[in-house]
N, C-alpha and C positions, 0 to 999 in steps of 0.2 A: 697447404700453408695459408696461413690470415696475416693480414700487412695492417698495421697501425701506422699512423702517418700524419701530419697535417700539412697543409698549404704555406704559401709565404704569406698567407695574410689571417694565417691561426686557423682556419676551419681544420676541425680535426676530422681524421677521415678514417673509415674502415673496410679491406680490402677484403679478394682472394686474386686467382690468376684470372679471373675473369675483370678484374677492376673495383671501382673503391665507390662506398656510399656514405654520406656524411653519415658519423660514428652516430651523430641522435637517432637518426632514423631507423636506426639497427637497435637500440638499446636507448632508448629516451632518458635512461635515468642516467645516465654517464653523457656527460657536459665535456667533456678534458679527458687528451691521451692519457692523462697524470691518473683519472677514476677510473681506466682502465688496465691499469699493469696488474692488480692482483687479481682481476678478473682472467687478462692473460695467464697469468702464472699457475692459477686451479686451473685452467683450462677450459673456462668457460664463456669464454668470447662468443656473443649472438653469431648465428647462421648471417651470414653477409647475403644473400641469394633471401630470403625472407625478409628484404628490410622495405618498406611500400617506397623505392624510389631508386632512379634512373642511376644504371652504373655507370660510371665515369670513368674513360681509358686515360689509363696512367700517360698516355701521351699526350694528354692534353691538361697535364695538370705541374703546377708550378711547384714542389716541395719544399718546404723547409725543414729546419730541425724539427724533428720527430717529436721532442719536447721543445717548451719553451725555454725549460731552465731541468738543467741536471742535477743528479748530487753530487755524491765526489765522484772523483776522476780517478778511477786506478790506473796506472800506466804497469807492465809486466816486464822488466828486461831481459837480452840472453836467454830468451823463453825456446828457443831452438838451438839443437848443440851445434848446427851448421853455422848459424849465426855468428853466435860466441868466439867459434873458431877463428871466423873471417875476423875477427875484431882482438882476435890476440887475449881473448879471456877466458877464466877458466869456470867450469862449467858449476854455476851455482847450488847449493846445498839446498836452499829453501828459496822458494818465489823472492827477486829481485824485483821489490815494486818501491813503487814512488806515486806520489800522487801532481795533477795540474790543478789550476783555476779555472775556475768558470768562465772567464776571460778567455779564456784559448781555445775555447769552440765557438766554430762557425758551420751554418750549413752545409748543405750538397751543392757545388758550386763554387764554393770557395768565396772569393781569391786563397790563393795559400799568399801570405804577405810576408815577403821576407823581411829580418829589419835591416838597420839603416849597413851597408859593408863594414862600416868602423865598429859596430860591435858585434857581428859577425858574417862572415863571406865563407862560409861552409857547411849550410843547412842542409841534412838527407831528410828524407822524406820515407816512409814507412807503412805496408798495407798492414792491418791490422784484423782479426775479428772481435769484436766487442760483444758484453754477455749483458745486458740491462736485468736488473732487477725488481722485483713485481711486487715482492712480499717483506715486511720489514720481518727480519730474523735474527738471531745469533746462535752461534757453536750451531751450525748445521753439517750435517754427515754429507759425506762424498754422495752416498746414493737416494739421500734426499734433495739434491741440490734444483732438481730439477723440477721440485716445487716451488721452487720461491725465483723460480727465471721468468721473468713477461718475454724473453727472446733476444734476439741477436742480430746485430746491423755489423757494416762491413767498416770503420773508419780509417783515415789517412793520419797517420801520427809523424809531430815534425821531431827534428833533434839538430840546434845549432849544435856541430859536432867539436867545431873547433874551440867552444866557452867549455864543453866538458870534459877535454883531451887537457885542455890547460890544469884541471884540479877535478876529480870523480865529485866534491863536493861541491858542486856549481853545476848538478845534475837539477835541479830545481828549474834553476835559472833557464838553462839549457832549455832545458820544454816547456817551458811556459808564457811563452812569446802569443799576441795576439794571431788565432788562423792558426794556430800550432795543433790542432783535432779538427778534422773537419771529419763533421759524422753523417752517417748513409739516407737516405730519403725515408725509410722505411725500416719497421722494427717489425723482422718476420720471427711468427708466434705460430711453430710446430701443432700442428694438430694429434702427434704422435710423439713419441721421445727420439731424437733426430740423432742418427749415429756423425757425431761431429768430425770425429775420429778418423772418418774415409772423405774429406772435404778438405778442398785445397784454399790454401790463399797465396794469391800472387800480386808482387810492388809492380805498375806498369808505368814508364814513364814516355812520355809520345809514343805511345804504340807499343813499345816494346820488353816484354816481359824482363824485368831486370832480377828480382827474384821470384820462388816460389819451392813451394812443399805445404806437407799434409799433415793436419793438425796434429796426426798420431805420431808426429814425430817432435812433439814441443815434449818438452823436461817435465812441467806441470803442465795437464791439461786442465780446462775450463772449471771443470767438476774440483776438482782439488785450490785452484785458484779460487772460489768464491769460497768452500768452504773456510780455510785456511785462515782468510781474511774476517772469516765472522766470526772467529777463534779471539780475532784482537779486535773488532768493535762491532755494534749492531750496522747492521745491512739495512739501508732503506729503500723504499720504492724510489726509481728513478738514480742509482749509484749506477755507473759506469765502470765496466772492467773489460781495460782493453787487453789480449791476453797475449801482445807478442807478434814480432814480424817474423818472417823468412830471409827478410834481408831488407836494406836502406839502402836509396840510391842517393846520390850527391842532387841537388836541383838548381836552377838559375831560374830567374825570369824567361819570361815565353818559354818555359816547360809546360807539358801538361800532367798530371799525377792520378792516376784511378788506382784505386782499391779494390779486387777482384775476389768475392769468398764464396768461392759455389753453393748453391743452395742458396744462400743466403742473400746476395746481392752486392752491387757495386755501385762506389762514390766517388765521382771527378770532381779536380779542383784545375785551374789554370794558376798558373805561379807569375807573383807581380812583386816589385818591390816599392 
């Protein structure tokens, strides 16, 4: 696995499991995580171990969003039929999505900020896996899809539940609260085509596993969710598609919220209001 990544003060960075080399020194001509998503996405990210300069352990490095700035935000709903269930819904015909603002993502770290109780006092909290997109595309086939992915980070997806239960049309509003996406440190880029399929994701709140399950048991998987979508507009470098939780847990302040997708990696936040 290669890790794309930057700092909280923009160095953009290029990994493996051995750790991260600033992304010029691996590839001079790519300045920006942003010149490198379609390189991700053909598969041809420099050898990080060839790059003339000192690796850097991920423990001694501050993260921030991965990008500076996103494209759209796809959100996926009732993307698991256990979910739906728990939620009294019935089980979707075609991808339930909706999109956020650019507003509503914050880094690795968080805070998760609730807002003020008087417009709402029932925000869950939601692990998600997120697919980034490498290559700007449309009408792309299921079994092409996995050309045009730069990879996949772990995000925490919020949902005031109680502004959505008042009216399904105030699903907007619902998600799109500032801190409402906080996305994972790292945007890991498959050196192989990565069976998604047997990879878990799990909601943790202070410790404690509140949901989880295995992607192969989402309604649409990944493959189907991006194509689907490039069906109705072009796909650009840098779109975001979050594909669906296992389960939302209720939050308050002084909770803590990680995001857990094996393989892939995990993203905490602390909840404040």
């Amino acid at each position: 696995m290669k890790y794309l990544a930057r700092t909280t003060d923009g160095r953009p960075l290029l990994g493996d499991d051995d750790g991260f080399v600033p992304l010029a020194s691996a590839a001079p001509d790519l300045e920006r995580i942003d010149d490198a998503l379609p390189r991700a996405a053909a598969g041809t990210l420099p050898d990080v171990a060839a790059a003339p300069a000192e690796r850097i352990d991920p423990e001694h490095v501050q993260f921030g969003p991965p990008l500076p700035e996103f494209g759209k935000l796809w959100g996926i709903g009732l993307n698991y039929e256990e979910h739906a269930g728990d939620l009294d819904e019935q089980r979707p015909d075609e991808p339930a999505s909706f999109m956020k603002p650019a507003s509503a993502v914050t880094g690795p770290g968080g805070p998760i900020t609730l807002p003020p109780a008087e417009q709402s006092d029932g925000v869950t909290a939601e692990a998600e896996l997120a697919v980034l997109i490498g290559r700007e595309c449309r009408g792309v086939a299921e079994e092409a899809v996995n050309d045009v992915v730069a990879g996949y980070l772990p995000v925490i997806d919020m949902t005031a539940e109680d502004i959505l239960q008042r009216n399904p049309r105030f699903l907007t509003r619902a998600k799109s609260f500032d801190s409402f996406l906080v996305v994972g440190p790292t945007v890991s880029v498959p050196e192989e085509p990565l069976a998604l399929e047997e990879l878990t994701v799990q909601t943790i709140v202070d410790d404690e596993v509140t949901a989880e399950n295995e992607i192969r048991n989402m309604l649409f998987p990944p493959e189907e969710i991006v194509s689907f979508h490039s069906d109705v507009m072009t796909l650009q470098p840098g779109d975001l598609f979050s594909t669906g939780t296992p389960g939302a847990e209720p939050i308050e302040p002084g909770d803590y919220v990680c995001a857990r997708v094996e393989m892939i990696g995990a993203v905490n936040a602390p909840v404040v209001r």
